[in-house]
C-alpha positions as CSV (number, residue, x, y, z in Angstrom):
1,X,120.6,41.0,-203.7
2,X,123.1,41.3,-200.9
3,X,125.0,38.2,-199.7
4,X,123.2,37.8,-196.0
5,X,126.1,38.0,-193.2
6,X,126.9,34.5,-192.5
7,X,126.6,33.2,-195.8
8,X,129.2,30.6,-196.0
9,X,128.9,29.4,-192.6
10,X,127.9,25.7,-192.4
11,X,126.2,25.2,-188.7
12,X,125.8,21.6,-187.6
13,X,122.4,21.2,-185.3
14,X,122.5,18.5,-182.8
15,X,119.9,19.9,-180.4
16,X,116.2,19.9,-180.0
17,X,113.2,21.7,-178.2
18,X,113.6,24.9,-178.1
19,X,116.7,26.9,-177.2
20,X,119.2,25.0,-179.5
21,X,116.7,25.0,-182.1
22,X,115.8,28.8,-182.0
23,X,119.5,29.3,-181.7
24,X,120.6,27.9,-185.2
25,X,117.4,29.1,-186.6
26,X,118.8,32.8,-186.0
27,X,121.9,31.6,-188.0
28,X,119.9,30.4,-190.7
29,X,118.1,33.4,-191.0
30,X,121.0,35.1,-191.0
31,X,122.1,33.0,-194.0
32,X,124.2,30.5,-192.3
33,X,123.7,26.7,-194.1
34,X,122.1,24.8,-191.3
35,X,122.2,21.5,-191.4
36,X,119.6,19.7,-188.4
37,X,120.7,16.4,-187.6
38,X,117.7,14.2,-186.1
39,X,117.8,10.7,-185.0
40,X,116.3,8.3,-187.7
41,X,112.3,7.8,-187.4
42,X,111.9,9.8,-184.4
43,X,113.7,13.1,-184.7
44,X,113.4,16.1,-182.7
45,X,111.3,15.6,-179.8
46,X,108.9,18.5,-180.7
47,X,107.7,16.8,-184.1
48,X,105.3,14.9,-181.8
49,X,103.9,17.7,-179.7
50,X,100.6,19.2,-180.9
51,X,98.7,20.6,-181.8
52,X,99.6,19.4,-185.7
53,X,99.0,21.2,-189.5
54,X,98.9,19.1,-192.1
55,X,100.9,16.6,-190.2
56,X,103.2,18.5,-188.5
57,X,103.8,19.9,-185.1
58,X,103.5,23.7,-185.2
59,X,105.6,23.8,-182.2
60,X,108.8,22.1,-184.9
61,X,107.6,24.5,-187.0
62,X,108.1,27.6,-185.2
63,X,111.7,27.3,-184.5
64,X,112.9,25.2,-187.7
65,X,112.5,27.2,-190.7
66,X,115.6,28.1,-193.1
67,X,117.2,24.2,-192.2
68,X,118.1,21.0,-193.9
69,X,117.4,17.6,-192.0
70,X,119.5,14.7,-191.7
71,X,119.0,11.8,-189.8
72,X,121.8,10.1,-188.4
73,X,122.1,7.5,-185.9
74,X,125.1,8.5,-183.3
75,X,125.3,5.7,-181.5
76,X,125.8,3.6,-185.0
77,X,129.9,3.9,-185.2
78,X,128.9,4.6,-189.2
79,X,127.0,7.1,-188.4
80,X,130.1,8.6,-186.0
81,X,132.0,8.5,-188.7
82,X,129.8,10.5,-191.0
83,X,129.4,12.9,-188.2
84,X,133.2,13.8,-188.3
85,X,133.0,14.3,-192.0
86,X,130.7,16.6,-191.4
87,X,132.3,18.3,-188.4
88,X,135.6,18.6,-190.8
89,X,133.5,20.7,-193.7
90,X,131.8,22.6,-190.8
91,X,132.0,25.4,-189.1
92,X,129.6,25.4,-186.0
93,X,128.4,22.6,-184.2
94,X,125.4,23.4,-181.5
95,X,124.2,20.5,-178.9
96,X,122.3,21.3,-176.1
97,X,122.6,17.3,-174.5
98,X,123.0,17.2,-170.7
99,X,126.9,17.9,-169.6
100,X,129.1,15.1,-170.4
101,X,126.8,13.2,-173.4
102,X,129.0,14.8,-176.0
103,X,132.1,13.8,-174.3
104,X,131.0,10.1,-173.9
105,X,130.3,9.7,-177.7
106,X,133.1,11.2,-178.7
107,X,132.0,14.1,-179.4
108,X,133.1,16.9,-177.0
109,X,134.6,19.9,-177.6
110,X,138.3,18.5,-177.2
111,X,137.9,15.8,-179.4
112,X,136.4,18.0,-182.4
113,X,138.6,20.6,-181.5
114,X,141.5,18.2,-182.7
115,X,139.6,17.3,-185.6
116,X,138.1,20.7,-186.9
117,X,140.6,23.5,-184.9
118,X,138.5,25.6,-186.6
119,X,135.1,24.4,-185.4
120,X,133.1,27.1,-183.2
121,X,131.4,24.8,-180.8
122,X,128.4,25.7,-178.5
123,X,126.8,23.6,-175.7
124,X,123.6,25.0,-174.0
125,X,122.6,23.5,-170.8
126,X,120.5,24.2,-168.0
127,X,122.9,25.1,-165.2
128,X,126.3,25.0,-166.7
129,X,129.1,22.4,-167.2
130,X,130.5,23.5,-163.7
131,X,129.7,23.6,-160.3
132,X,127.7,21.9,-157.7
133,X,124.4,21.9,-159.8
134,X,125.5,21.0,-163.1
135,X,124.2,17.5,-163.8
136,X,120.5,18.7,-163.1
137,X,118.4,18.5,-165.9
138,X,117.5,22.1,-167.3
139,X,113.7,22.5,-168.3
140,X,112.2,25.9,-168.9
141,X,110.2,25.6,-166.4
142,X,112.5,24.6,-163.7
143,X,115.2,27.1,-164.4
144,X,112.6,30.2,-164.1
145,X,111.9,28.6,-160.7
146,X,115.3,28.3,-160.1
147,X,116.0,31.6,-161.7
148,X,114.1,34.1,-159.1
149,X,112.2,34.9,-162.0
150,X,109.1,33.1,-160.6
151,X,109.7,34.1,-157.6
152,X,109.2,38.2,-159.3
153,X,106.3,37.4,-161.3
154,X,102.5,37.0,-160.2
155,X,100.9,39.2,-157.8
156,X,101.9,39.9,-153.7
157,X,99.1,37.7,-152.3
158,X,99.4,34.9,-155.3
159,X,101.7,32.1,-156.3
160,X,104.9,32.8,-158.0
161,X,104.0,32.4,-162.3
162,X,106.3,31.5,-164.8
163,X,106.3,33.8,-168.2
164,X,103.7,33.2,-170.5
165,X,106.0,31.6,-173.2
166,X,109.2,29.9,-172.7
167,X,111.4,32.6,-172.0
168,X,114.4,30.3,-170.4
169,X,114.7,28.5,-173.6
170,X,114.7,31.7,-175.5
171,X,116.8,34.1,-174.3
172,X,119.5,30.9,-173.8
173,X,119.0,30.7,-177.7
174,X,119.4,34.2,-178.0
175,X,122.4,34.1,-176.1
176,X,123.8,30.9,-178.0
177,X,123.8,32.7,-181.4
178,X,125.3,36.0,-179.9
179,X,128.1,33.8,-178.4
180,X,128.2,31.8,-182.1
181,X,128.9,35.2,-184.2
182,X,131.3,36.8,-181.2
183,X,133.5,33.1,-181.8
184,X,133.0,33.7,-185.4
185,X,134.5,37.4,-185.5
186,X,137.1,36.4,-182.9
187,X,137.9,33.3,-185.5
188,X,138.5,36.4,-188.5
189,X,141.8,37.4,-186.1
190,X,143.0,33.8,-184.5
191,X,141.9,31.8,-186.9
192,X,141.1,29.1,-184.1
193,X,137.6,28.4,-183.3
194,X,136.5,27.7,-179.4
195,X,133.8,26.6,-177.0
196,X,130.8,28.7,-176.4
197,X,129.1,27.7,-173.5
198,X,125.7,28.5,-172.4
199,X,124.0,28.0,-169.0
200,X,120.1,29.2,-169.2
201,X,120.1,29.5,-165.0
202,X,123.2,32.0,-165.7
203,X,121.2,33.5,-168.8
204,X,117.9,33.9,-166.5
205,X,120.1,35.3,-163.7
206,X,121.4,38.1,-166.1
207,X,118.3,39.3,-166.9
208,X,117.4,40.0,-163.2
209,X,119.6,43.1,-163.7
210,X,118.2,45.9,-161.4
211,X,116.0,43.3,-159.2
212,X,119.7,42.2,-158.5
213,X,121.3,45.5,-158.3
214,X,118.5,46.1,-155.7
215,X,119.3,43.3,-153.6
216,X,123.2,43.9,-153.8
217,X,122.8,47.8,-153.2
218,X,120.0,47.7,-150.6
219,X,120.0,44.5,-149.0
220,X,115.9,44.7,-149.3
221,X,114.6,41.3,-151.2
222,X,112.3,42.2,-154.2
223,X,108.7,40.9,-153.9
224,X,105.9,40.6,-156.7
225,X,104.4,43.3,-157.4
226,X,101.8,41.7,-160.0
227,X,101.3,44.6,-162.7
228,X,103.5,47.2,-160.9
229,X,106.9,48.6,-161.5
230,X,109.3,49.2,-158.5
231,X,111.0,52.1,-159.3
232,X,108.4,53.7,-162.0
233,X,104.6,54.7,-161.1
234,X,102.7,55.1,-163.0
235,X,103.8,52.3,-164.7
236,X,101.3,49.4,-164.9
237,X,97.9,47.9,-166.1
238,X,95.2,50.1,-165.7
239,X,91.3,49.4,-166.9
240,X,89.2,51.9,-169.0
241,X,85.4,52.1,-169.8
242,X,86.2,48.9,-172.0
243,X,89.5,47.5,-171.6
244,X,92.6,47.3,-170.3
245,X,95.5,49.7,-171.2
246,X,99.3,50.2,-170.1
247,X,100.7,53.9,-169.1
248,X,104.6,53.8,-169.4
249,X,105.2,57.6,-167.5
250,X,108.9,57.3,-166.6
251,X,109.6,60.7,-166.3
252,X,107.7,63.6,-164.4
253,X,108.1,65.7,-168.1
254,X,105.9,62.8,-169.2
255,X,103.8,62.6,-165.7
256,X,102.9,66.3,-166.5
257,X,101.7,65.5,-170.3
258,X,99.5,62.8,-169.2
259,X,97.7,64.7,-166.7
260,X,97.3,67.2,-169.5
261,X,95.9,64.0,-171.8
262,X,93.7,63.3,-168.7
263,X,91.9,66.3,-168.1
264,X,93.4,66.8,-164.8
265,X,96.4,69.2,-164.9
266,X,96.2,70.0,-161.5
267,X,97.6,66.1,-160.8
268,X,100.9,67.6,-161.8
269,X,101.4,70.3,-159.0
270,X,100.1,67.6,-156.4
271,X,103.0,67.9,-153.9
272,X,102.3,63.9,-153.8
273,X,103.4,63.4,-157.5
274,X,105.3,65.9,-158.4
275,X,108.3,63.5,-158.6
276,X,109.3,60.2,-160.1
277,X,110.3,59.6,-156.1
278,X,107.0,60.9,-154.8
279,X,104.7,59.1,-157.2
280,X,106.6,55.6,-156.3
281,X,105.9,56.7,-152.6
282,X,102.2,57.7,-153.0
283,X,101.3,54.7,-156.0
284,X,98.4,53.7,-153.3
285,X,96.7,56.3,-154.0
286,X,97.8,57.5,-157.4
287,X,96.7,53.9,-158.8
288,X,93.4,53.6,-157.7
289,X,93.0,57.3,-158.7
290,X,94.0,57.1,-161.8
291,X,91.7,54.2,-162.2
292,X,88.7,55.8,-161.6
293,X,89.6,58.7,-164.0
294,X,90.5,55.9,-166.9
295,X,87.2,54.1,-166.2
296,X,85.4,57.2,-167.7
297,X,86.1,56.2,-171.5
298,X,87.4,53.6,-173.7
299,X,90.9,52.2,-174.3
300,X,91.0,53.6,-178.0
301,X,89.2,57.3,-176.6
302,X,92.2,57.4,-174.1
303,X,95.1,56.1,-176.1
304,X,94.4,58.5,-179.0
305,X,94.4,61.7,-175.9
306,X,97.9,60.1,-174.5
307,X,99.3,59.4,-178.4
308,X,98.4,63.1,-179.3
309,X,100.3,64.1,-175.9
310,X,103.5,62.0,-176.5
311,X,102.5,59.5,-173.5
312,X,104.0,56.0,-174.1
313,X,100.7,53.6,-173.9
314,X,99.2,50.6,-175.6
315,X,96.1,48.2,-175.5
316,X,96.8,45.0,-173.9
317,X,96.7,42.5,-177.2
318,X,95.9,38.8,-177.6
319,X,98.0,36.6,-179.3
320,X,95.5,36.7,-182.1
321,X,95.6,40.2,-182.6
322,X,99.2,40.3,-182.8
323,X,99.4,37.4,-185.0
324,X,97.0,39.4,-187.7
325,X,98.8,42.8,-186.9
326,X,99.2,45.2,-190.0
327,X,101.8,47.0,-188.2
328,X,104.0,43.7,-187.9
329,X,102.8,42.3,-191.9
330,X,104.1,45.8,-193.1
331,X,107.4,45.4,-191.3
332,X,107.8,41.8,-192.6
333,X,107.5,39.7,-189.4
334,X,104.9,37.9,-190.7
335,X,105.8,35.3,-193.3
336,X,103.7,32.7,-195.4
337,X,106.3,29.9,-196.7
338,X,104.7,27.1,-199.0
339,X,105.4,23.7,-197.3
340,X,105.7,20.2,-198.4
341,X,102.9,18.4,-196.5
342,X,101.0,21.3,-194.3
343,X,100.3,23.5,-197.7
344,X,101.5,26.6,-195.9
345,X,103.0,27.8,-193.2
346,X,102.8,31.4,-191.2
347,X,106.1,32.0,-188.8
348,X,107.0,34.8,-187.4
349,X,110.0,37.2,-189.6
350,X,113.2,38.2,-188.6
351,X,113.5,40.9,-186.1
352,X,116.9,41.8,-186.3
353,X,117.0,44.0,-189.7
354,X,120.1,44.9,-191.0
355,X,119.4,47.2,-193.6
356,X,122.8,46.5,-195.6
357,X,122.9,43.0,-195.4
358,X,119.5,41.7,-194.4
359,X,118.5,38.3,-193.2
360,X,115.7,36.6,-194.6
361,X,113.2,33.6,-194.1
362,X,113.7,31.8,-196.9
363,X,113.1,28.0,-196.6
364,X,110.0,26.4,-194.9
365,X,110.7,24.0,-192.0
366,X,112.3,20.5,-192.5
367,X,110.3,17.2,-192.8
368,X,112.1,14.4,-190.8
369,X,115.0,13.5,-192.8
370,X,113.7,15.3,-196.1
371,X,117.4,16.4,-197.1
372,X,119.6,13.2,-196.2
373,X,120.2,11.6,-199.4
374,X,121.1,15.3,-201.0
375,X,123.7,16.2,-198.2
376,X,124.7,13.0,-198.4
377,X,125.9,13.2,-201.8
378,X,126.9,16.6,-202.7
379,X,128.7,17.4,-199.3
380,X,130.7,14.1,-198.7
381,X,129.9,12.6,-201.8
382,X,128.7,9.1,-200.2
383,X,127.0,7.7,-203.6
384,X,123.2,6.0,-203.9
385,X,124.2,2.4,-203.3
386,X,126.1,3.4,-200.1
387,X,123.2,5.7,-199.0
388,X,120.5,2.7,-199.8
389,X,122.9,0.4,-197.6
390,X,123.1,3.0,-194.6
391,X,118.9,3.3,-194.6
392,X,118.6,-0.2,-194.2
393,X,120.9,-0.9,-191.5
394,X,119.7,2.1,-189.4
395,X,122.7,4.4,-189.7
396,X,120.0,7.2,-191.3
């Protein structure tokens, strides 16, 4: 088998929820040791959330796979102590702790930095460690709010709606281990480590990309448009004889195939749609239009006609569907691990495949503390009696 690519890396998790957590879990996958450090009889907050399987939260149990768990008291000055033995054999800590938590332990990035020079050290927060806004607390929630995001999402005459899932959190996690393995490869030439720092309000703002570049180039504010793309038509939801179906036509080479696929060539020539500019500047009438012709079969009649024409277009899926997708079980990204108390457990694969040095999933999540007394011992070498004495005085 090949060595995965951060084999050898030893990743220190200090964070819970979701970002942090989905953040080393990428590293684990990846091969990284990851070690989760929880505090002692509560640990992260997420093992309480339901709903539960065999015990445990599935919500822990998403993010958490390929991990260790300690628990460790950090406010205990033993268990401080044990946390810079660690941070000396380490070489990645993650905390996602509001701004200045870290530094008022002890534990900042200056302090560790001393200790560890080598230590890659990544702190995610909601808005930042600087500027006027930094101290505010960073939920999901409020961060797509604060984002524009919601402010692009729902339709004209509704409320502004957050994602479906928790795509703040994510894409911040996403960002964190990208920011982790750039500090890791600039670590191979300096041989110094150095602070990643993530901000999910800067992460959300990224992704705005050409709703921005529309606003800096034009002036013009974007708006909801529900279903609808700006710059792309037809480019949206759409309902057949017996469900709902996507067209993705970016280009008018593809515009003239699905008219073809249609059974209406004679929408190609229309001097109203002849162009991508045209079709954006005629969509309220090309919609509707093209929702009375879709009504006329079924999703799967129409979506084999636009497959055999090279159309880009796909049934709208539940969560259910995609979880039991043969198309995602062939690939791998659908993974049954045995687990200590819940019997089994079915998470999501990797997605990132390398096909030289693949990634794998490869341990089942973590029950609260399940690897203390092991990491304990063979990593700092802290024996039984020492371990039995730490247990009952809180420290773990």
């Amino acid at each position: 088998m090949p060595r995965k690519p951060l084999e050898g890396v030893r990743v220190l998790d200090l964070t819970r929820v979701l970002a942090g957590p989905f953040s080393a879990m990428m590293l684990g996958d990846m091969g990284a040791e990851v070690i989760k450090l929880e505090e002692p009889g509560k640990g992260d907050d997420t093992r309480s959330w339901p709903p539960f399987a065999g015990g445990e939260a599935t919500y822990f149990m998403s993010v958490n796979r390929n991990k260790r768990s300690l628990t460790l008291n950090l406010k205990a000055p033993e268990g401080q102590a044990i946390l810079r033995k660690l941070v000396r054999k380490s070489d990645v800590l993650i905390e996602n702790f509001r701004p200045g938590t870290m530094d008022r332990l002890g534990f900042g990035y200056r302090a560790l930095a001393r200790l560890c020079p080598r230590l890659v050290y990544c702190s995610i927060s909601g808005f930042g460690e600087a500027g006027p806004e930094a101290q505010r607390a960073g939920y999901d929630l409020i961060v797509q709010a604060e984002s524009g995001i919601m402010d692009l999402t729902g339709f004209a005459d509704g409320p502004p709606v957050k994602v479906g899932n928790s795509i703040a959190d994510l894409v911040a996690g996403m960002m964190a281990a990208h920011g982790i393995v750039l500090a890791l490869l600039a670590r191979s030439r300096t041989r110094r480590g150095q602070k990643v720092e993530i901000g999910m309000l800067d992460v959300m703002a990224a992704l705005l990309t050409y709703q921005a570049g529309s606003y800096f180039g034009t002036g013009g504010r974007p708006t909801r448009r529900g279903n609808a793309h700006p710059s792309i038509v037809p480019y949206e939801v759409f309902r057949t004889a017996d469900a709902y179906l996507v067209l993705g036509v970016a280009n008018t080479s593809l515009w003239q195939r699905c008219c073809a696929a249609l059974e209406r060539p004679e929408l190609a020539k229309d001097p109203r749609y002849d162009t991508e500019a045209k079709r954006v500047q005629h969509r309220d009438t090309l919609v509707p239009l093209l929702n009375e012709i879709l009504a006329a079969r079924s999703a799967d009649e129409w979506l084999k006609r636009l497959e055999a024409a090279g159309v880009p277009a796909g049934r709208i899926r539940s969560v259910a569907e995609v979880c039991e997708s043969a198309h995602l079980r062939a690939r791998g990204m659908i993974v049954t691990l045995p687990h200590p108390t819940a019997g089994t457990v079915t998470v999501m694969g990797v997605p990132v495949r390398l096909h030289g040095t693949p990634g794998a999933v490869t341990a089942p999540p973590p029950l609260l503390g399940q690897h203390t007394d092991r990491i304990l011992r063979s990593l700092l070498g802290i024996s039984k009696v020492e371990i039995a004495r730490l247990r009952r005085d809180g420290v773990i």
